[in-house]
N, CA, C and O of each residue as an XYZ file, in Angstrom:
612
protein
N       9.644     34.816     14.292
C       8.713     35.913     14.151
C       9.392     37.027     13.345
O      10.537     37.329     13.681
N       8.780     37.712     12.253
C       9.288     38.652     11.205
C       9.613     39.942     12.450
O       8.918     40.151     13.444
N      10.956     40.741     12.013
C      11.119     41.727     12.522
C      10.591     43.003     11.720
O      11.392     43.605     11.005
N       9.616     43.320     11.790
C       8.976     44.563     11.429
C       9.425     46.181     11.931
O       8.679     46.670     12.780
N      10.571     47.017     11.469
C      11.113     48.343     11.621
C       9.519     48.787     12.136
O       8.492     48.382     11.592
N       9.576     49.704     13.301
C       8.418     50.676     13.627
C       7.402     49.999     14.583
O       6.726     50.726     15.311
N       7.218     48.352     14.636
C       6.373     47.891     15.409
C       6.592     47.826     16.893
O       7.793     47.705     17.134
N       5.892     47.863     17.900
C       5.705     47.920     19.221
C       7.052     46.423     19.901
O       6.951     45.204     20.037
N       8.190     47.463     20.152
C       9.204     46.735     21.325
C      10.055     46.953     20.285
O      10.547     45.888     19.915
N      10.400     47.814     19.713
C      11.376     48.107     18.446
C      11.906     49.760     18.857
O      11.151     50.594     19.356
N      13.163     49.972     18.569
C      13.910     51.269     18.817
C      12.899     52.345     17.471
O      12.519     53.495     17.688
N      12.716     51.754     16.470
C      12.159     52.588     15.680
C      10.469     53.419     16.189
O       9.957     54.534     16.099
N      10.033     51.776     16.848
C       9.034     52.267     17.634
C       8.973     53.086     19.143
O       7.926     53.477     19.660
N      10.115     53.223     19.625
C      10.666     54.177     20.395
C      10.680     55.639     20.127
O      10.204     56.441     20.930
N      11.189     55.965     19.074
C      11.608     57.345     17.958
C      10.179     57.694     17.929
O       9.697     58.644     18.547
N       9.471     56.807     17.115
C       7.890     57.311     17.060
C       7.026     57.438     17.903
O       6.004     58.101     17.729
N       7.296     56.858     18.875
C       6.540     57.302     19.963
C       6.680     58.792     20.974
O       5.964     59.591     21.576
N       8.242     58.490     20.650
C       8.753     59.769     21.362
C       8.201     61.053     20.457
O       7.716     62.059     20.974
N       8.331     60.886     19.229
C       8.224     62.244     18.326
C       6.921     62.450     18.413
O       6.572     63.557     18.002
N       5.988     61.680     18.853
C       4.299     61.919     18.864
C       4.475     62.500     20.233
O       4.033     63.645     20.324
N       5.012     62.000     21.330
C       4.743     62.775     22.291
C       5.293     64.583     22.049
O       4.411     65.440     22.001
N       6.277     64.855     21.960
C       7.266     65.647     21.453
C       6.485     66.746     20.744
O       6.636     67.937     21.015
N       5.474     66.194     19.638
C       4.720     67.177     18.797
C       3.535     67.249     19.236
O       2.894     68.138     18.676
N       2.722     66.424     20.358
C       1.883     66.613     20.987
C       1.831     67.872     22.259
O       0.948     68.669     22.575
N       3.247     67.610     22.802
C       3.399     68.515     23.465
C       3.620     70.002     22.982
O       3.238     70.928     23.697
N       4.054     70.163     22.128
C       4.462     71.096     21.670
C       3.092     71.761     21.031
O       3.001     72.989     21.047
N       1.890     70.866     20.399
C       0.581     71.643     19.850
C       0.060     72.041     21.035
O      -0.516     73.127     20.971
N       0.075     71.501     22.123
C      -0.925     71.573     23.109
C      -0.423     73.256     23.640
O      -1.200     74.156     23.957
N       1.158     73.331     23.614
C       2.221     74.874     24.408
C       1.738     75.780     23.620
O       1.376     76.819     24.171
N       1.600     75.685     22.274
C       1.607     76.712     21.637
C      -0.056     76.984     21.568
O      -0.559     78.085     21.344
N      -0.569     76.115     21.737
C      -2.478     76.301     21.588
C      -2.912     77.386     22.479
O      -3.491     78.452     22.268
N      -2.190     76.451     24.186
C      -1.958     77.432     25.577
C      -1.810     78.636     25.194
O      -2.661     79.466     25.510
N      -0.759     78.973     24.474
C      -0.182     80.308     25.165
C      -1.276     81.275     24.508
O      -1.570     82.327     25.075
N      -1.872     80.895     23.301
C      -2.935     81.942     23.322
C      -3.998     81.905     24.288
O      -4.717     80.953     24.592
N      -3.993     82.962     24.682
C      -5.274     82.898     25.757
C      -6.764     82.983     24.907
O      -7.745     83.183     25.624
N      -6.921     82.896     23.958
C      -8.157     83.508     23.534
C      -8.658     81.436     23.239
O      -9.844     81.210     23.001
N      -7.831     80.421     23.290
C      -8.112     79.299     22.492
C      -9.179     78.975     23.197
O      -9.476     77.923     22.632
N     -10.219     79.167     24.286
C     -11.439     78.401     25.318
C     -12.460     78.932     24.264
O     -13.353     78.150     23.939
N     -12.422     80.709     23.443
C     -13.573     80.845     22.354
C     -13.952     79.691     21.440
O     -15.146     79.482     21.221
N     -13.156     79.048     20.977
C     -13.413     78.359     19.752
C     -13.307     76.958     20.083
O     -12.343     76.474     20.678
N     -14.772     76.029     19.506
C     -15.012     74.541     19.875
C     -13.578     73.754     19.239
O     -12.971     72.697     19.409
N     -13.512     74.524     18.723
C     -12.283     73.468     17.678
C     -10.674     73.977     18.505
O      -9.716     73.243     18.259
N     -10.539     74.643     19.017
C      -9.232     75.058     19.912
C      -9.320     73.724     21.066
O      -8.602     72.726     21.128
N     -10.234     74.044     21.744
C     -10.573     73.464     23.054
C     -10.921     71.530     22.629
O     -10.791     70.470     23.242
N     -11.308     71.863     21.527
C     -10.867     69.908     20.841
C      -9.356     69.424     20.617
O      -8.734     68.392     20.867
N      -9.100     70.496     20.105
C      -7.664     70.268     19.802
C      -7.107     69.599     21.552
O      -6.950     68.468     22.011
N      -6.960     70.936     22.076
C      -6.340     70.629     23.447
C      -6.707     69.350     24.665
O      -6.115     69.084     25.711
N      -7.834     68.766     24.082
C      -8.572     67.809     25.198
C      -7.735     66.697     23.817
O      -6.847     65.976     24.272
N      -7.882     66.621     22.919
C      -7.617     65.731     22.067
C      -5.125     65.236     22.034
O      -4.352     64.353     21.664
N      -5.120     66.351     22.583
C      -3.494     66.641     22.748
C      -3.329     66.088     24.125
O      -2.382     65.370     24.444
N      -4.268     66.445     24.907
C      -4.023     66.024     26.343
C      -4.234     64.373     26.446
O      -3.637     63.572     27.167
N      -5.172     64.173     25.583
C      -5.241     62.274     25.347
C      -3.878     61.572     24.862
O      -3.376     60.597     25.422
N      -3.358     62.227     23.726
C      -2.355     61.789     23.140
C      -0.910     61.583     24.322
O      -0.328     60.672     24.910
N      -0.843     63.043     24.181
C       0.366     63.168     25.169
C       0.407     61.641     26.074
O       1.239     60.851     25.629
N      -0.270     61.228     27.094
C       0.068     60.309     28.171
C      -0.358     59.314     27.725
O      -0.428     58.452     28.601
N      -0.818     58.857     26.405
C      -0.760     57.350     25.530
C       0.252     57.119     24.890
O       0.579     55.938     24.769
N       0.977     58.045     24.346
C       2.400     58.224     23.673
C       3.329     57.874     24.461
O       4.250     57.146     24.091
N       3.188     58.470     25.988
C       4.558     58.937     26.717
C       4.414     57.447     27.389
O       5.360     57.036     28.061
N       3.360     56.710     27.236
C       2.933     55.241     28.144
C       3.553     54.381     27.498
O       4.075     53.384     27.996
N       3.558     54.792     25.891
C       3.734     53.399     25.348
C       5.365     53.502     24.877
O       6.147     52.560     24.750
N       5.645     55.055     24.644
C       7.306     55.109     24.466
C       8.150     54.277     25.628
O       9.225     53.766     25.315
N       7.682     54.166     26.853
C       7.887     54.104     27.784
C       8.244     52.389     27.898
O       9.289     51.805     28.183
N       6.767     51.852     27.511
C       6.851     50.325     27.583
C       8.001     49.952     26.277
O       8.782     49.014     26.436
N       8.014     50.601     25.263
C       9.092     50.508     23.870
C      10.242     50.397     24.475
O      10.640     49.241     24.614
N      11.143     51.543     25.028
C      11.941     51.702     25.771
C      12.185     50.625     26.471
O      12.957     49.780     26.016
N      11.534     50.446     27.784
C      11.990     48.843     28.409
C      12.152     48.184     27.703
O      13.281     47.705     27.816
N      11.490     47.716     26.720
C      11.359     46.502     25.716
C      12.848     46.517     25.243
O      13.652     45.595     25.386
N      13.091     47.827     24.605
C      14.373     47.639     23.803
C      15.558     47.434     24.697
O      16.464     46.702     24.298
N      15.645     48.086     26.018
C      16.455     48.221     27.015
C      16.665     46.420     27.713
O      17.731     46.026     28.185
N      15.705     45.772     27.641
C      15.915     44.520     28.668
C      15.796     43.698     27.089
O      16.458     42.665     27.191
N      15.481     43.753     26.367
C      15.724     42.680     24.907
C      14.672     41.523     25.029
O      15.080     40.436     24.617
N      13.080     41.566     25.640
C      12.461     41.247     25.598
C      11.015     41.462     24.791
O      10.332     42.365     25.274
N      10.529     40.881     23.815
C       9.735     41.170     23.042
C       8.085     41.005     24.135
O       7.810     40.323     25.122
N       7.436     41.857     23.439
C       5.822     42.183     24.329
C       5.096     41.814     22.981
O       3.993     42.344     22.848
N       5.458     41.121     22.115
C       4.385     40.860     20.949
C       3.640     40.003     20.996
O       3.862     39.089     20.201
N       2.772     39.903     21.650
C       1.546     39.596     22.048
C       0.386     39.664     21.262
O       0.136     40.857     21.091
N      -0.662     38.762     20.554
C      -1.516     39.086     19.410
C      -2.447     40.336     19.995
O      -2.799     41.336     19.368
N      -2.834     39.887     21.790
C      -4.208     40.732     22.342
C      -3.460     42.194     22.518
O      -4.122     43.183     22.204
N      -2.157     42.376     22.990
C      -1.424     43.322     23.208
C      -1.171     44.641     21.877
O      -1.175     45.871     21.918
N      -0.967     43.626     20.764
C      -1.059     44.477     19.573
C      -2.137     44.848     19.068
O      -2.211     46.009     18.667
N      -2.973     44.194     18.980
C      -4.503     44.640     19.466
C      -5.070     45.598     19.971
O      -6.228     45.881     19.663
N      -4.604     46.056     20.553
C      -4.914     47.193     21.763
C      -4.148     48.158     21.117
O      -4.647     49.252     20.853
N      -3.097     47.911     20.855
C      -2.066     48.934     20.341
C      -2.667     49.654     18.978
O      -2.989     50.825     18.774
N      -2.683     48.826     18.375
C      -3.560     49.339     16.933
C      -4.808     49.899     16.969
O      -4.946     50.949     16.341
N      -6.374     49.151     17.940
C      -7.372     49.908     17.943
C      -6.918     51.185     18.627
O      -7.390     52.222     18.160
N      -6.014     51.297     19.736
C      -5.627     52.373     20.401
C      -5.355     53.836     19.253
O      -5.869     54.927     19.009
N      -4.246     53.014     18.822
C      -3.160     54.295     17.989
C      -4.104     54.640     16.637
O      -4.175     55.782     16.183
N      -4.845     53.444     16.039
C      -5.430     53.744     14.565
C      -7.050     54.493     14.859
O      -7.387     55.622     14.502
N      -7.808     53.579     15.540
C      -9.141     53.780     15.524
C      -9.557     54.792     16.462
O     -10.527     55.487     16.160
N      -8.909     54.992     17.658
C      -8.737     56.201     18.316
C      -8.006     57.580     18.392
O      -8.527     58.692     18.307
N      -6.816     57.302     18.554
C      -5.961     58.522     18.592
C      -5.672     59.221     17.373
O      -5.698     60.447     17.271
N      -5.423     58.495     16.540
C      -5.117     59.172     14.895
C      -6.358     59.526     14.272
O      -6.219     60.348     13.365
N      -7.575     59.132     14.501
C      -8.507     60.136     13.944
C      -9.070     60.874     14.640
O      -9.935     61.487     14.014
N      -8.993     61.218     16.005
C      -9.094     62.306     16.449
C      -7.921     63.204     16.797
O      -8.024     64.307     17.335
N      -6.735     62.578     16.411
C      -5.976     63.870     16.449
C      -5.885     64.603     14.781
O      -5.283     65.647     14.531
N      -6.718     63.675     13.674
C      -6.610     64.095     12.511
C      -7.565     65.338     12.817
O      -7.288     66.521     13.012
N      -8.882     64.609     12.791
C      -9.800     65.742     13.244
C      -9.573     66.988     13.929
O      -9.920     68.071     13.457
N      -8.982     66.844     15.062
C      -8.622     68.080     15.280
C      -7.623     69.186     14.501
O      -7.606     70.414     14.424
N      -7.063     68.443     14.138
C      -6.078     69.032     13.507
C      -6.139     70.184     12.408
O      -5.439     71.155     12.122
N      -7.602     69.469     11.812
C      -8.317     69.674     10.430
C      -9.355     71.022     10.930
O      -9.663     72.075     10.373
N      -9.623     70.555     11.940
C     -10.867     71.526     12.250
C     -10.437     72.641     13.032
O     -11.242     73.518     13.345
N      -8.977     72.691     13.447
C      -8.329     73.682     13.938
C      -7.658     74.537     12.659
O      -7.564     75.737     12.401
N      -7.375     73.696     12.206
C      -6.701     74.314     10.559
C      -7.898     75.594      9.910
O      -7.818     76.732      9.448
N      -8.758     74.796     10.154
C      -9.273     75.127      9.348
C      -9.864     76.477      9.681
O      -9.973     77.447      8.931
N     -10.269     76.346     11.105
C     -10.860     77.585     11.976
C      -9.723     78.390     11.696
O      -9.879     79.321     10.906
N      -8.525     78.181     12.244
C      -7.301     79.195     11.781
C      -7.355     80.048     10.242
O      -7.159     81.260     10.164
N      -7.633     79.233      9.154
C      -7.881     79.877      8.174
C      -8.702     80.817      8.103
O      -8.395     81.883      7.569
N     -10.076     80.556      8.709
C     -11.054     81.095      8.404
C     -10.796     82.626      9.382
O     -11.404     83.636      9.027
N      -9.996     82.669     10.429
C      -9.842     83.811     11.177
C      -8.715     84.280     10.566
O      -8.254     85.121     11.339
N      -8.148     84.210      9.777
C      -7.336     84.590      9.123
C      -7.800     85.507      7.693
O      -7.319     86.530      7.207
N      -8.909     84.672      7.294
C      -9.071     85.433      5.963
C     -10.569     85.899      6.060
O     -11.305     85.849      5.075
N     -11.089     86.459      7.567
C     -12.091     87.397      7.532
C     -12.036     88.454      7.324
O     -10.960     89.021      7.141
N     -13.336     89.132      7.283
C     -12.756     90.557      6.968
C     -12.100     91.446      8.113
O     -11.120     92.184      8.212
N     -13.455     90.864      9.176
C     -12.581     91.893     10.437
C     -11.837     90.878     11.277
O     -12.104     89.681     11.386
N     -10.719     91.653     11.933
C      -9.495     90.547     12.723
C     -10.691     90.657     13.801
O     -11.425     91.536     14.253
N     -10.422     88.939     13.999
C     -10.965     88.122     15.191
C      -9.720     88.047     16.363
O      -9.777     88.229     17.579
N      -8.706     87.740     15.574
C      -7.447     87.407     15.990
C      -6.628     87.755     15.331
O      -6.477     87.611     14.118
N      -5.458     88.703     16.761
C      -4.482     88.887     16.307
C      -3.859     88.434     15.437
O      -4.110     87.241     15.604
N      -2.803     88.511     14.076
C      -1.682     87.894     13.766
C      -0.754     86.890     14.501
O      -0.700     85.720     14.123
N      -0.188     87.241     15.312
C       0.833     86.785     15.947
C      -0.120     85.750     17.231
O       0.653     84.903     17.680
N      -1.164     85.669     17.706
C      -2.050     85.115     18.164
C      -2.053     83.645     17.251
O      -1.407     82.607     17.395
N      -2.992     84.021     16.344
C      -3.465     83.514     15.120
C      -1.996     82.320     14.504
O      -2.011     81.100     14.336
N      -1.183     83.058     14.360
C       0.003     82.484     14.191
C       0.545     81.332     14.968
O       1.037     80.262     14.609
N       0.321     81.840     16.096
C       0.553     80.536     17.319
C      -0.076     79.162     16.915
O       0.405     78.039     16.762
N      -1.893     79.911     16.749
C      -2.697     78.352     16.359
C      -2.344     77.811     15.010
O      -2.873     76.734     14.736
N      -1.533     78.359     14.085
C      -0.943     77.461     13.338
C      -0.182     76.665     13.437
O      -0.215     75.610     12.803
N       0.824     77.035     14.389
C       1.708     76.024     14.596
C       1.627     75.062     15.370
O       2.456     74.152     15.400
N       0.332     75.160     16.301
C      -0.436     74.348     16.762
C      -1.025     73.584     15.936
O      -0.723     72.420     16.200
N      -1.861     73.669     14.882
C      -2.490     72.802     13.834
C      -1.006     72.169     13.351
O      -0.715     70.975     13.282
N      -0.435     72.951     13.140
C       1.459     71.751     12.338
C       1.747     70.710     13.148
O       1.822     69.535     12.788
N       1.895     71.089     14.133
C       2.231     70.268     15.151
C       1.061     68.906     15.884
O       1.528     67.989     16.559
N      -0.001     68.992     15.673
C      -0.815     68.035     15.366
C      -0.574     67.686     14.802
O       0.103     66.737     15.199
N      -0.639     67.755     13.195
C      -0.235     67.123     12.026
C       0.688     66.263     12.177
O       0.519     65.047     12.091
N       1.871     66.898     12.444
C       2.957     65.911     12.818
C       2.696     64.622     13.651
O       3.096     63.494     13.362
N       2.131     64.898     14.478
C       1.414     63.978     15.763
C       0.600     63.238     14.839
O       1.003     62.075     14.849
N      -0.051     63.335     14.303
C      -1.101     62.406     13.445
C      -0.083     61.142     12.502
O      -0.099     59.912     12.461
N       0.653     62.099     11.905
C       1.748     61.493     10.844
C       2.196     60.233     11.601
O       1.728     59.114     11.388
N       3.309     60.569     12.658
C       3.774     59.516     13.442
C       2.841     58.935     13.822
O       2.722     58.010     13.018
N       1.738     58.828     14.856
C       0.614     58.036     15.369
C       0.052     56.970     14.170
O      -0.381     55.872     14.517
N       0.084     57.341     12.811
C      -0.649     57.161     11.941
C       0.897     55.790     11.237
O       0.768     54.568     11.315
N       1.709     56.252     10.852
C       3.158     55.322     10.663
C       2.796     54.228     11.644
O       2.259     53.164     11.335
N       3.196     54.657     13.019
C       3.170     53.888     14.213
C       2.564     52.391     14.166
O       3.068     51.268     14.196
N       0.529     53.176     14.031
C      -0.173     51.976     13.417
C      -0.057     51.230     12.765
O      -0.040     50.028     13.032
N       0.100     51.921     11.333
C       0.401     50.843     10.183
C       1.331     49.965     10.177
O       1.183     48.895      9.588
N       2.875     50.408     11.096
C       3.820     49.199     11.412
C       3.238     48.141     12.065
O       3.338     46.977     11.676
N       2.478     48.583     13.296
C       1.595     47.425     14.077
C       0.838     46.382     13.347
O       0.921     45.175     13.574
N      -0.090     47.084     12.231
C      -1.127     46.390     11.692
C      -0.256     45.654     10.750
O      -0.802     44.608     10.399
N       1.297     45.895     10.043
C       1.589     45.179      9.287
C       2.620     43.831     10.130
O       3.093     42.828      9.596
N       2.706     44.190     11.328
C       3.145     42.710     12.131
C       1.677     41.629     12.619
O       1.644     40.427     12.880
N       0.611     42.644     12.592
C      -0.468     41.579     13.257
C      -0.636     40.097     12.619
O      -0.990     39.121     13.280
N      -0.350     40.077     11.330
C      -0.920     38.774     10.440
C       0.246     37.482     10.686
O      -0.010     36.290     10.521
N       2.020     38.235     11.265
C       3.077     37.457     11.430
C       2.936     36.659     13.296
O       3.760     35.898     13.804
N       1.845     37.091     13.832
C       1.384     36.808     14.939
C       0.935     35.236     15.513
O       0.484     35.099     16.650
C-alpha cells in the first residue's frame, strides 16, 4: 500500500490535525472574548462552526496519534471515506464559509462610516477570521492527502 505524507495514521497527519485543532481553538478565544460577537449572524456561525471543528480535529488527531504510537495502520476504504466526506464536504466548507463571511462582516465594520465596533474589538474578530483560515488551510491539505490515498485502496 503507497505511503502517502499527510494521510490518516501518518505523523504528518498528526501535525495537521493538531494545527486545525490549535487554530480552531484559538478563532473560537479570540471570537469569545469580544462580547459584542451574539450581534452578528456571521460571528455566531463562525463560533457554532469552530465548536464543530474543534472536537472532529481533536477526535481524529487523537485516533492519528494511536495509529502512529502502536504502528498500526486504520486504512480502511469505508474509514477513509468518512474521513474525507467528513474533513472535505463538511468541515472545510463550512469553516471556509465562515471564515469568509466573518471576514467579510469584519471589513464591512471596519470601513463604515460610524464605528459599530470598537478597534481593538474589531481587531480581535480579525484574528478570529485568520485563524479560521488557517483551520480551513490544514482541514483542506488534510483532505486532499486522504482523497489522494483513496484510489491506492
Amino acid at each position: 500500500m503507497e505511503e502517502v505524507p499527510g494521510s490518516v495514521g501518518t505523523s504528518a497527519s498528526f501535525s495537521l490535525r493538531l494545527g486545525q485543532t490549535i487554530f480552531s481553538g484559538a478563532s473560537l478565544f479570540f471570537m469569545a472574548l469580544g462580547a459584542q460577537f451574539y450581534s452578528y449572524t456571521a460571528f455566531r456561525y463562525l463560533v457554532t462552526v469552530m465548536g464543530l471543528a474543534i472536537p472532529w480535529s481533536l477526535t481524529l488527531a487523537i485516533v492519528d496519534g494511536y495509529s502512529v504510537l502502536v504502528k498500526c495502520s486504520i486504512r480502511q476504504q469505508g474509514i477513509v471515506v468518512i474521513i474525507i466526506v467528513g474533513d472535505w464536504q463538511v468541515l472545510s466548507l463550512l469553516t471556509l464559509a465562515a471564515a469568509c463571511s466573518t471576514a467579510s462582516v469584519v471589513d464591512l465594520l471596519l470601513h463604515s462610516d460610524s464605528s459599530y465596533c470598537p478597534r481593538k474589538v474589531c481587531g480581535r474578530f480579525q484574528i478570529s477570521a485568520a485563524m479560521a483560515f488557517l483551520s480551513w488551510f490544514l482541514s483542506m491539505a488534510s483532505s486532499l492527502f486522504n482523497l489522494w490515498l483513496l484510489p491506492s485502496l
